[in-house]
C-alpha positions as a printed NumPy array, in Angstrom:
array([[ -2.427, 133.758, 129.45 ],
       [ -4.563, 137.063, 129.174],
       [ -4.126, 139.253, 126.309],
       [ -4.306, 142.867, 126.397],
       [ -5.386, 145.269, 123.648],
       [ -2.233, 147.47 , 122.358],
       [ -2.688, 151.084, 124.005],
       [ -4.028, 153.366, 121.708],
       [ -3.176, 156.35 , 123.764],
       [ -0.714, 158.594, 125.685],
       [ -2.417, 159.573, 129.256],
       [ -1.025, 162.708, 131.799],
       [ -2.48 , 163.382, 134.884],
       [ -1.191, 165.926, 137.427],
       [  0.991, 164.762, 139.864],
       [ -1.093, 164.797, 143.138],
       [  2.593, 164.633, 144.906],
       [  3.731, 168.151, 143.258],
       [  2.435, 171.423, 143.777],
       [  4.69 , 173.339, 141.136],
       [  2.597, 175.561, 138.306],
       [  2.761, 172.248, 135.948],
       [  0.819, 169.854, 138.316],
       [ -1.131, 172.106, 140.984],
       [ -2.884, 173.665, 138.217],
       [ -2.688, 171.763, 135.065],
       [ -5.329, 169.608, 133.801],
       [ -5.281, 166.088, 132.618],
       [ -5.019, 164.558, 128.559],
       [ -5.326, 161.911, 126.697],
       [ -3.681, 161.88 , 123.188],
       [ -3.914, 159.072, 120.915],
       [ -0.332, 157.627, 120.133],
       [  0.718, 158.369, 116.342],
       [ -1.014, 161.559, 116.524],
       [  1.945, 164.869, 115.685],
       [  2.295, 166.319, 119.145],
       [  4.169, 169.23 , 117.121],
       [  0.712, 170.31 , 115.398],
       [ -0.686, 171.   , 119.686],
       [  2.509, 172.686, 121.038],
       [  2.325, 176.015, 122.011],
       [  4.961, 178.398, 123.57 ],
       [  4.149, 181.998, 125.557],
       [  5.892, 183.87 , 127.747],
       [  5.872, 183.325, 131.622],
       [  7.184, 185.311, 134.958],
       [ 10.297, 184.414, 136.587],
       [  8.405, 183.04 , 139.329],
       [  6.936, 180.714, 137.305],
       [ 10.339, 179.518, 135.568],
       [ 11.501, 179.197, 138.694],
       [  9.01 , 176.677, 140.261],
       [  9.21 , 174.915, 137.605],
       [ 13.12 , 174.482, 137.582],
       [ 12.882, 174.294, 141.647],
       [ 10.477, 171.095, 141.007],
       [ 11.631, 169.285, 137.731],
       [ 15.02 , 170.921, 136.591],
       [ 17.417, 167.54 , 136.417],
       [ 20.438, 169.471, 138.094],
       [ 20.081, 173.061, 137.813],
       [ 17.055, 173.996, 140.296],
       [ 17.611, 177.882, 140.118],
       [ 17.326, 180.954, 138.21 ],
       [ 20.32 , 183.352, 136.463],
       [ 19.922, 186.654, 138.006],
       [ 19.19 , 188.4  , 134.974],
       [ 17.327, 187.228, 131.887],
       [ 16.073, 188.169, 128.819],
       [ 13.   , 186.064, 128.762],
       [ 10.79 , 183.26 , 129.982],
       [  9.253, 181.038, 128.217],
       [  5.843, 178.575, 129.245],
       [  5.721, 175.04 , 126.784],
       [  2.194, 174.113, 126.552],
       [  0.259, 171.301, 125.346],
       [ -3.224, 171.314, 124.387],
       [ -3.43 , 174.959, 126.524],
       [ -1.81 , 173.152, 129.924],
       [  1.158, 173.995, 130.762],
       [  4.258, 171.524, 130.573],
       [  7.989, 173.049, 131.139],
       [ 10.108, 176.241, 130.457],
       [ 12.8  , 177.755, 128.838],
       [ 15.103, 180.768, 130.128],
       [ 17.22 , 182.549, 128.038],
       [ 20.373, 185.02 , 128.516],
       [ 23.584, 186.541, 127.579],
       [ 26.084, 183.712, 128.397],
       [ 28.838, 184.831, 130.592],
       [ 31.652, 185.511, 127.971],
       [ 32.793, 188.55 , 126.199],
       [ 34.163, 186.801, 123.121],
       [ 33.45 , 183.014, 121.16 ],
       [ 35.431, 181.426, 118.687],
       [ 33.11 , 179.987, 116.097],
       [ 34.427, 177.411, 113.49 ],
       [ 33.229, 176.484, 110.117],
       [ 33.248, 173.781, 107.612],
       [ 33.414, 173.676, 103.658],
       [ 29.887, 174.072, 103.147],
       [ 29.749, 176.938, 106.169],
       [ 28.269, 174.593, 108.623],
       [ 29.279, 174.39 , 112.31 ],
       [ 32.317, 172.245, 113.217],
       [ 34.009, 171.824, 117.035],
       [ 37.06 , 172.897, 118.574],
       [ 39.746, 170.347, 118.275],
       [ 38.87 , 167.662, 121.276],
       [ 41.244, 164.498, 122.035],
       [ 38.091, 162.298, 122.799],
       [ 40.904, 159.366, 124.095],
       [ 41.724, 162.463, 126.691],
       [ 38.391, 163.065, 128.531],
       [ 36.901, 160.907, 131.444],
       [ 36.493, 157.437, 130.504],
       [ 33.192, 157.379, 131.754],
       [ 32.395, 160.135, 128.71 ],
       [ 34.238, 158.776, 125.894],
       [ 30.949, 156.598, 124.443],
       [ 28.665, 160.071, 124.908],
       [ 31.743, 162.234, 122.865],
       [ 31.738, 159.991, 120.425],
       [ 27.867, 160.496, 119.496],
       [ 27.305, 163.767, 120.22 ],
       [ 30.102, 165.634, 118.559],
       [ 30.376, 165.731, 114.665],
       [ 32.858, 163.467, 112.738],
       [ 36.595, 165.138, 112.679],
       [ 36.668, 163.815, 109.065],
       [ 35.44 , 167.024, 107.849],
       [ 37.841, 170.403, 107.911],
       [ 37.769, 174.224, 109.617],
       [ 38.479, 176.226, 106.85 ],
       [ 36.931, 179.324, 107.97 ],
       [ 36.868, 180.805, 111.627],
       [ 35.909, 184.464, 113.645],
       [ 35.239, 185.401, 117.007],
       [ 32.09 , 186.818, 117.752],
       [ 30.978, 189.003, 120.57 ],
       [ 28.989, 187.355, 123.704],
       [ 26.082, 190.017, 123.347],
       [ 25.432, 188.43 , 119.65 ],
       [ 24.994, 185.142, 121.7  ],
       [ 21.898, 183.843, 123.97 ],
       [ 22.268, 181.26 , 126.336],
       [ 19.734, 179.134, 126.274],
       [ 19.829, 178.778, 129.933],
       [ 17.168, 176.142, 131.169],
       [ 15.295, 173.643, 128.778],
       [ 13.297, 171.961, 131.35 ],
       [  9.677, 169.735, 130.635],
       [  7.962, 168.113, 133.718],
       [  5.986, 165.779, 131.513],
       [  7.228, 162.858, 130.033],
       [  5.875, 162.04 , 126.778],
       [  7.779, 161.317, 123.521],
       [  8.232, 164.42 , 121.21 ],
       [  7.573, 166.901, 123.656],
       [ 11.063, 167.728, 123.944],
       [ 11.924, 168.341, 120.379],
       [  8.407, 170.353, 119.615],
       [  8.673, 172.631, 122.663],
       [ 12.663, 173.216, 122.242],
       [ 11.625, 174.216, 118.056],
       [  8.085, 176.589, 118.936],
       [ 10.69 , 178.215, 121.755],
       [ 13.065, 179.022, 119.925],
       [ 11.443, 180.331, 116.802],
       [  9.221, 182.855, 119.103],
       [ 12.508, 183.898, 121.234],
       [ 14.258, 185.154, 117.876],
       [ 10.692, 186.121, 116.222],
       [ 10.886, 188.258, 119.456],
       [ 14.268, 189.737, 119.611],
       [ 14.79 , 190.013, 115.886],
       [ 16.355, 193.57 , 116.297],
       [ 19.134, 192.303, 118.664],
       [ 21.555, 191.224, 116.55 ],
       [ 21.599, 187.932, 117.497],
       [ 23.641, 185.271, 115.653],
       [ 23.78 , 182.041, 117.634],
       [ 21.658, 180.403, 120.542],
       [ 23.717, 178.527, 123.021],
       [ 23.087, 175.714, 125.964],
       [ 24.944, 172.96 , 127.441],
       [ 24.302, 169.607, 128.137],
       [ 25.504, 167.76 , 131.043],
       [ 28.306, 165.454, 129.596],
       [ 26.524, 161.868, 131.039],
       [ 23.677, 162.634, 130.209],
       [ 22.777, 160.923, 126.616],
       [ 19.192, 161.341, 126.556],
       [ 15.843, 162.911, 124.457],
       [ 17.072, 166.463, 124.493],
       [ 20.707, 165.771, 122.651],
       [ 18.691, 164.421, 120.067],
       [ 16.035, 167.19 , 120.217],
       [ 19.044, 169.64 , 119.695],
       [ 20.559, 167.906, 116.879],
       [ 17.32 , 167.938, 115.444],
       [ 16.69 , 171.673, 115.614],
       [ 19.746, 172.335, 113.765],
       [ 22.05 , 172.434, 117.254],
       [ 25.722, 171.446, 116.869],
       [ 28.122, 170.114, 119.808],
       [ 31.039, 172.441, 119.306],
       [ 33.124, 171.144, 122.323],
       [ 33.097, 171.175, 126.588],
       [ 33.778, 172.82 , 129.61 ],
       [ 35.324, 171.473, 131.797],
       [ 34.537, 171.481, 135.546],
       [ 35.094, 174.052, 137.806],
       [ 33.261, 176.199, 140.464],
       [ 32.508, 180.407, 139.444],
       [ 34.447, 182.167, 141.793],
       [ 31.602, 184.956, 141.929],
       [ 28.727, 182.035, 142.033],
       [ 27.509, 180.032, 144.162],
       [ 28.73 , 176.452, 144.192],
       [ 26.819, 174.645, 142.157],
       [ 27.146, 170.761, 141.848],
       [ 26.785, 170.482, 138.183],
       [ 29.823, 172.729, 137.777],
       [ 31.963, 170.172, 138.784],
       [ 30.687, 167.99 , 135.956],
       [ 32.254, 168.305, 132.13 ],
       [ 28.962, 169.961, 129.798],
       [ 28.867, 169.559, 126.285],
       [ 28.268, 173.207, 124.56 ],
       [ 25.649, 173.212, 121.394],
       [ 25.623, 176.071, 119.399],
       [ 22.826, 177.186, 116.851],
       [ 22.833, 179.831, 114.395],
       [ 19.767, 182.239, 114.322],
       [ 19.586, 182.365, 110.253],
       [ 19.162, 178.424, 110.407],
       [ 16.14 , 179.029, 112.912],
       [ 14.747, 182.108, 110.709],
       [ 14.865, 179.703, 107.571],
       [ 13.308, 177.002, 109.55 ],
       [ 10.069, 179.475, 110.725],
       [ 10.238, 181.387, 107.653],
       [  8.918, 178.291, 105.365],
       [  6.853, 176.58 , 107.734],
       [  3.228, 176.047, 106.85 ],
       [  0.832, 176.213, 109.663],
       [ -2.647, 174.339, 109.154],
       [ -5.474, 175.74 , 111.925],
       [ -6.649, 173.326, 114.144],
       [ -9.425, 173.611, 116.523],
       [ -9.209, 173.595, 120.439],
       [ -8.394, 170.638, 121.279],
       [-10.781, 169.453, 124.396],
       [ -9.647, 168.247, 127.531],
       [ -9.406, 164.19 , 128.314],
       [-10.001, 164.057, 124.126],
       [-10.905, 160.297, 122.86 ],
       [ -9.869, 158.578, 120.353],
       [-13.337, 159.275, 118.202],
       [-12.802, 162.691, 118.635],
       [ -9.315, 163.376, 117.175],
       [-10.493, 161.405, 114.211],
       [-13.406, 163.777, 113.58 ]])
């Protein structure tokens, strides 16, 4: 039986198939596997017409824009282009936020046993342990909220999710510093159990509960809205502290279609 040498590398090539701003004019690379992705992720911003060919083309189930933003943002790897990020003011005028002993995050009661069946193994991952009490609560206003409204990467490639979604949101609140924000905000669509849940909980996101379906009276119908979405909330000090102490070493530009001799240099 023939043998084959363990691949040393990950490999992207443009999609031939796809003429969004990720594969009509990105460029091939080749990254050897173990190498930190994180160290070669950059974030800048973009126009809304390039958000929204990318969401048009690779967005899982939300393919358009919110009319009004606060910015776009462009995830790049090695200086090519890879997904984007929106973000907003959600759509409310007031938020209960909850908070644990040691001041951390904790969800709005949820009867897991209640909820679709078919989400009852995805509740039970995604939103913290009930062992632990609210002792402390407020409501906040919604313009001391941002929505993160689109997370959306048309590359696969492991790690990408949780880099980009960290260098994004660091530069959004670098950015908007003088806003007052206090918490970013997405959802998640309830089935779906996948890379970014775990990017979020990684970044210092916390499920705080779901919406449940419904169509926006004022909207157009969308068919996502008539799925339940988890909501993940995450404060802005936790990002600042994360930014704040993180060391950057230089490293040179990397060079397109890179071998494996020459990231070992």
């Amino acid at each position: 039986m023939a043998t084959h040498p363990p691949t040393q590398s990950f490999q992207h090539r443009p999609s031939t198939s796809c003429t969004c701003p990720i594969h009509a004019g990105g460029d091939p690379f080749t990254v050897p596997l173990g190498v930190r992705f994180a160290d070669h992720v950059d974030v800048a911003p973009i126009n809304r017409e390039t958000a929204a060919a990318v969401y048009e083309a690779h967005h899982s189930y939300m393919d358009s824009l919110p009319s009004v933003n606060l910015a776009h943002h462009g995830l790049y790897f090695q200086e090519s282009l890879v997904g984007a990020i929106t973000y907003r003011y959600p759509l409310i005028s007031k938020k209960r936020i909850r908070y644990g002993v040691d001041g951390q995050l904790r969800p709005e009661p949820v009867d897991v046993e209640a909820l679709p069946r078919g989400i009852r193994p995805t509740a039970r991952r995604v939103l913290p342990s009930t062992d632990e009490p609210v002792v402390d609560s407020e409501v906040v206003a919604g313009d001391t909220i941002v929505e993160v409204a689109r997370i959306c990467l048309g590359v696969r490639m492991p790690n990408l999710a949780s880099a980009a979604l960290a260098r994004s949101q660091e530069r959004f609140v670098r950015d908007h510093e003088d806003r007052g924000i206090r918490f970013l905000l997405t959802w998640v669509r309830a089935d779906f159990d996948g890379a970014m849940v775990r990017a979020l909980r990684d970044k210092g996101w916390t499920c705080t509960g779901y919406r449940e379906p419904g169509q926006a009276s004022n909207r157009e119908d969308k068919p996502i809205r008539e799925r339940f979405k988890w909501r993940f909330l995450c404060p802005v000090k936790r990002v600042r502290e994360r930014f704040k102490w993180r060391f950057l070493c230089p490293v040179k530009r990397v060079r397109e279609q890179s071998t494996l001799g020459r990231w070992s240099e």
